[in-house]
N, C-alpha and C positions, 0 to 999 in steps of 0.2 A: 345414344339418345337420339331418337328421329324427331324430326323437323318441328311434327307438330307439339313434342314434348317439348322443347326450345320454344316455342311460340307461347306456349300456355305460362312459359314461365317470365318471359319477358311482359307479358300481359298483366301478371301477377305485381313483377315490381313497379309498374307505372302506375296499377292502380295504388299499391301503398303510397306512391311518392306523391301522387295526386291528392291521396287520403291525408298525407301529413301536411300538403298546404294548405289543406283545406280550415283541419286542425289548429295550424297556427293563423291562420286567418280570421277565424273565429275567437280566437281566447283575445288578440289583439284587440279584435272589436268590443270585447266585454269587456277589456280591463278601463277603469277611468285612469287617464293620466292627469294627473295631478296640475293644476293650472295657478299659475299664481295667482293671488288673490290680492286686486289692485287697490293701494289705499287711501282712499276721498281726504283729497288735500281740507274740507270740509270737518272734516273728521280728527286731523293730528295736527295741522297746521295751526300755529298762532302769529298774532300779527306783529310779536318780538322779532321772530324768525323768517326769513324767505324762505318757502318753500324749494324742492327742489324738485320738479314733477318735466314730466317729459312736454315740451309745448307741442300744442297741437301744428296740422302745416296748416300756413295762411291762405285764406280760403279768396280763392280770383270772385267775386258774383257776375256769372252771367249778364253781359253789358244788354242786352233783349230783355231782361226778368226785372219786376221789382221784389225788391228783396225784402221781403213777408211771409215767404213762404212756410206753412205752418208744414215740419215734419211730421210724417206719418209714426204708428206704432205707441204703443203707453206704457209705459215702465210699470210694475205690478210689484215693485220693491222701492225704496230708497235710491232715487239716479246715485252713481258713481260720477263723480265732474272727474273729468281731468283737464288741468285751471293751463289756461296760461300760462308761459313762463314772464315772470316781473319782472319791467324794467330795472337794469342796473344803470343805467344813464340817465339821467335827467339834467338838462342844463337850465343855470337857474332866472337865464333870460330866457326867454323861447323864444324869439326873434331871432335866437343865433340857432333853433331847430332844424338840420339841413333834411334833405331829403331822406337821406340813410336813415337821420335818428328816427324821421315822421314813419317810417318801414318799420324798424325796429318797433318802435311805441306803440303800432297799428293803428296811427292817429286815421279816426271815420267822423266826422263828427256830420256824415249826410246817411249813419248808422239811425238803427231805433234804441228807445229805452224804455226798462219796467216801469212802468207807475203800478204798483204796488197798493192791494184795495183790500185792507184789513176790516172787522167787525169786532170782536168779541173777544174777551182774555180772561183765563182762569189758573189757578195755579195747576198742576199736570195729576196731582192727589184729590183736586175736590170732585165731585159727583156734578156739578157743573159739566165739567170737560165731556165727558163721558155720556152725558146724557142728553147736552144741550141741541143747539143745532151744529151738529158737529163737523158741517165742513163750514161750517163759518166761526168755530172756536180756534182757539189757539192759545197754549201755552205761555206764561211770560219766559220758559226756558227754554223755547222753543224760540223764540223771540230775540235772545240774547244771543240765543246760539248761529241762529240766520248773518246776525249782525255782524258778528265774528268770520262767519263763511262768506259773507259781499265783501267784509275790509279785507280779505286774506286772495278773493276772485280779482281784485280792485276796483269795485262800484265802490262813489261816494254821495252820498245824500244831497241833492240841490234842492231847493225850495221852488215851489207851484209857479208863484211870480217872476224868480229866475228865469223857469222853463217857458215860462211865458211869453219874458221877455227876450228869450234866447242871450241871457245873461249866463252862460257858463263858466265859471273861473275855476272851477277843479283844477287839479296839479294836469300835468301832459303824462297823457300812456293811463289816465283812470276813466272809470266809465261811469256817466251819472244815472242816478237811482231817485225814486222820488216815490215814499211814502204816504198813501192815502189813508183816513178812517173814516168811516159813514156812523152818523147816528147820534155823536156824541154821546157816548155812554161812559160810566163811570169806572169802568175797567180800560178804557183809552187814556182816562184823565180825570182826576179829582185829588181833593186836596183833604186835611184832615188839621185839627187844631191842636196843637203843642204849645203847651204853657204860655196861651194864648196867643199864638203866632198859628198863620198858614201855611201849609207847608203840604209836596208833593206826598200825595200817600202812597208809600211803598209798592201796590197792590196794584198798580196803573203802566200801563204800556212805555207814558211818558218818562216815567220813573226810570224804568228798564233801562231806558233808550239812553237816559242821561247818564246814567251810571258807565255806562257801554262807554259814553264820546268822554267821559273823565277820563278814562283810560286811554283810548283813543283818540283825542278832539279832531285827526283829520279826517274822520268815517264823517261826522260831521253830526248836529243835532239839530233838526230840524222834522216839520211834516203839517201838514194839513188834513183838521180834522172838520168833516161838512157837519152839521149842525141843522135839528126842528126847535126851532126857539119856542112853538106853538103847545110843545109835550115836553116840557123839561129838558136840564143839560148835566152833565154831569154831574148826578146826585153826590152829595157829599159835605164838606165843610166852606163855611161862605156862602155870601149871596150871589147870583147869576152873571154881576156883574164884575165879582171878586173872581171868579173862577176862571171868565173870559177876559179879563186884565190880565191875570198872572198866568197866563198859555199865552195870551199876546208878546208880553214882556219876557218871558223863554225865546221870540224870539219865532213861537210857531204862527202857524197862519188857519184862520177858520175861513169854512165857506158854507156854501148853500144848499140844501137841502130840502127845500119849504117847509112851510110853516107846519105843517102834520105830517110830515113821511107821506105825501100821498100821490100815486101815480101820477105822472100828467098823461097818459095813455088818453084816457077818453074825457079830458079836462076842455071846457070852452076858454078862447083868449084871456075873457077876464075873470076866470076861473084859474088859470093861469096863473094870471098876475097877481092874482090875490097869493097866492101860493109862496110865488115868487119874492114877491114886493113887500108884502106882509112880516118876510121873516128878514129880508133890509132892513124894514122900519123897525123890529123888534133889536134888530142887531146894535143901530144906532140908538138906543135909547138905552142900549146897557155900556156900550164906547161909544163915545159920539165920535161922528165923523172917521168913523170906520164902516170901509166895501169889501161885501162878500164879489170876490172877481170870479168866481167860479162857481160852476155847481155840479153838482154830485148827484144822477135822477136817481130818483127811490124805486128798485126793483130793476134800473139800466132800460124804464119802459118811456115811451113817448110819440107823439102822433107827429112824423115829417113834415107835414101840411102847417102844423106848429111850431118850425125850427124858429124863426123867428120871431113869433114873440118870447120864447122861450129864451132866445140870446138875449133878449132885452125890452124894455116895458115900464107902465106905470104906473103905481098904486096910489091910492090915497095922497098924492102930492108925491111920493118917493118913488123916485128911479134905481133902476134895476141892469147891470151891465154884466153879462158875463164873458168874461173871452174865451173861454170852455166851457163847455159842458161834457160829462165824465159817463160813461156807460159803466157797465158791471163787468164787460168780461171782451175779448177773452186771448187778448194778445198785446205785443210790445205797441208801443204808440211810436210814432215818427216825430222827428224834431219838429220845431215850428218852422225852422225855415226848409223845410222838405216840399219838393211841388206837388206831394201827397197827402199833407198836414188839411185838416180840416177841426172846423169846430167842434164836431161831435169825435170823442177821444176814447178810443179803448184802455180800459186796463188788466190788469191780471190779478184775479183772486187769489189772494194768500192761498199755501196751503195747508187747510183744516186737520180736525182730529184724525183724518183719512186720504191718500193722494188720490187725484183725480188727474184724466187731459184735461190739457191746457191751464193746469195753476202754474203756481210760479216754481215748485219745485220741477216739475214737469218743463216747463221753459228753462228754468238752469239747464237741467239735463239736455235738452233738444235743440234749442237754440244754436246755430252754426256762431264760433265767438265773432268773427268777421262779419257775422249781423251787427254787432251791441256797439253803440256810440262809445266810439275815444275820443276824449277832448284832447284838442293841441296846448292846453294851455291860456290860450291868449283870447279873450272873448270876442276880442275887436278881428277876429279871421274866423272863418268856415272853413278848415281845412280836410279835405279826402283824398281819397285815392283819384286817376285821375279817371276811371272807368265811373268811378259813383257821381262824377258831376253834374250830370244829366239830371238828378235825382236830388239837385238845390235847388231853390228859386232863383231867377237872377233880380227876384224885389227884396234884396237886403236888407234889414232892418238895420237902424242905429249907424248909419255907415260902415258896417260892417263888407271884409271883401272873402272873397272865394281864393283860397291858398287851395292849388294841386301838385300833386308830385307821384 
């Protein structure tokens, strides 16, 4: 055999072996290799049970950044969470909480939190749901099942005027949640008459929610719904003022809305306050000596130039105070005692018949957990990490002190 017969043949086999990795290089690329498929504590977890889910690593925040930062990207399914792992420790003084435990707990409480901004409820079968305005509808099993998925994440429901007050008393290692509704409408709350008695009708958010904290009483029962005294309230059984007694007497909290659902965008001062003060005075005449401390604007619209009389104002002889005032959208709010906290407060739109950015499922999912407020327990301390202090005020309210560790 000469030379160049040897050569053609060595030529031959490089290219087959070339040809076979190429081969197998390609079949590898085609084949899908099977991935597990991860399963949303959300989803199979109950709040009998501790989950067992892999915890995420605890997140340091850039001591330069304030931590708001909205992530990028929009989930086009159902987020997958994967939760937290739950405290197994809790001590049942928190004054004896050492440093170790405030790590473990991931106690932030210079964190932010959801206020939660609901409208509309239908059962998930009526033509309602479907047809309505559908990122502002929402299922009552939709509703329950959230409920389920905050107590099992560990968000517990505080109340407006808590948050107000930066009255936190949650357990240590939970994270407060605060439930909005605008409108007063009779799928938030109304009542129906049984063998001449008042009573929650089945068919209402409120109802949902209560049946939820029977089972559970430390998810907690409570929320604030804003209220146009000027257009009706919770159509249903009872007079206006039976209706807003027995949601007070639950224990819930109303607030302000004005009197028509009507922008204050291009409103004059005492246009305003008519708005304002008008649905006070209406307020008072169905509970007397009951304040709307808050308000809720109609469409999140309002003229700057305005923040002031809008915090507060005169009508017809009645005054008008609010310590917030609530936008429409479209992110976590910051505690009160944060050197970021301002009057004017975001929340986060439920998420409707369809997921959008920036609702709340979308914040479940995106949210770093090392954002989200963990109470230490103890109301009378502020306690964080000690990178986040920066990010307190040092005007305390209530004599409260700044724990770091």
């Amino acid at each position: 055999m000469n030379n160049g017969n040897k050569i053609n043949i060595i030529l031959c086999l490089v290219i087959l072996v070339l040809c076979g990795v190429i081969c197998v290089m390609l079949y590898k690329g085609n084949v899908q290799v099977e991935q597990p498929t991860p399963t949303p504590i959300y989803a199979t977890a109950t709040p009998n049970g501790d989950p067992t889910p892999t915890p995420d690593v605890h997140m340091t925040p850039d001591p330069t950044a304030v931590p708001t930062d909205v992530p990028t990207g929009t989930p086009t399914s159902a987020p997958t969470v994967t939760p937290t792992a739950r405290p197994t420790y809790v001590p049942d003084d928190t004054t004896d909480l050492t440093d170790v435990d405030l790590s473990n707990l991931r106690v932030n409480e210079a964190g932010d939190l959801p206020i939660v901004m609901w409208h509309q409820f239908s059962d998930a079968d009526s033509p309602n749901y479907s047809t309505g305005t559908r990122q502002y509808m929402n299922s009552f099993d939709y509703l329950y099942d959230l409920c389920e998925r905050l107590y099992n994440a560990g968000f517990r429901l505080v109340s407006m005027e808590d948050y107000l007050n930066n009255n936190i008393t949650i357990p240590a290692g939970t994270k407060p949640i605060i439930f909005t509704f605008d409108d007063g409408v009779s799928s938030q709350f109304s009542l129906i008459e049984v063998n001449g008695k008042l009573e929650l009708n089945p068919k209402c958010a409120v109802y949902v929610m209560q049946k939820f904290a029977e089972k559970y009483p430390d998810f907690g029962f409570t929320g604030i719904i804003y209220v146009n005294l000027g257009q009706g309230v919770f159509d249903g059984a009872g007079t206006v003022a039976q209706r807003l007694n027995y949601l007070i007497d639950l224990g819930w909290e109303i607030g302000n809305h004005t009197y028509n659902h009507t922008s204050l965008k291009n409103l004059s001062a005492d246009q305003i306050k008519y708005q304002l003060g008008k649905n006070q005075e209406a307020m008072e005449s169905y509970v007397p000596g009951y304040k709307l401390k808050s308000l809720a604007l109609p469409y999140g619209e309002y003229d700057s130039a305005m923040a002031e009389v809008i915090l507060s104002g005169t009508y017809n002889g009645v005054s008008y105070e609010n310590k917030a005032v609530f936008l429409v959208g479209a992110e976590p709010a910051h505690m009160t005692t944060s050197v970021n906290h301002k009057s004017f407060v975001p929340r986060i739109r439920s998420t409707g018949y369809y997921e959008e950015r920036m609702d709340f499922e979308w914040w479940l999912a995106n949210q770093p957990e090392s954002y989200w407020t963990v109470s230490d327990g103890d109301p009378n301390t502020i306690t964080c990490p000690a990178n986040w202090a920066k990010y307190v005020t040092t005007n305390l309210p209530n004599g409260q002190v700044l724990r770091t560790y």
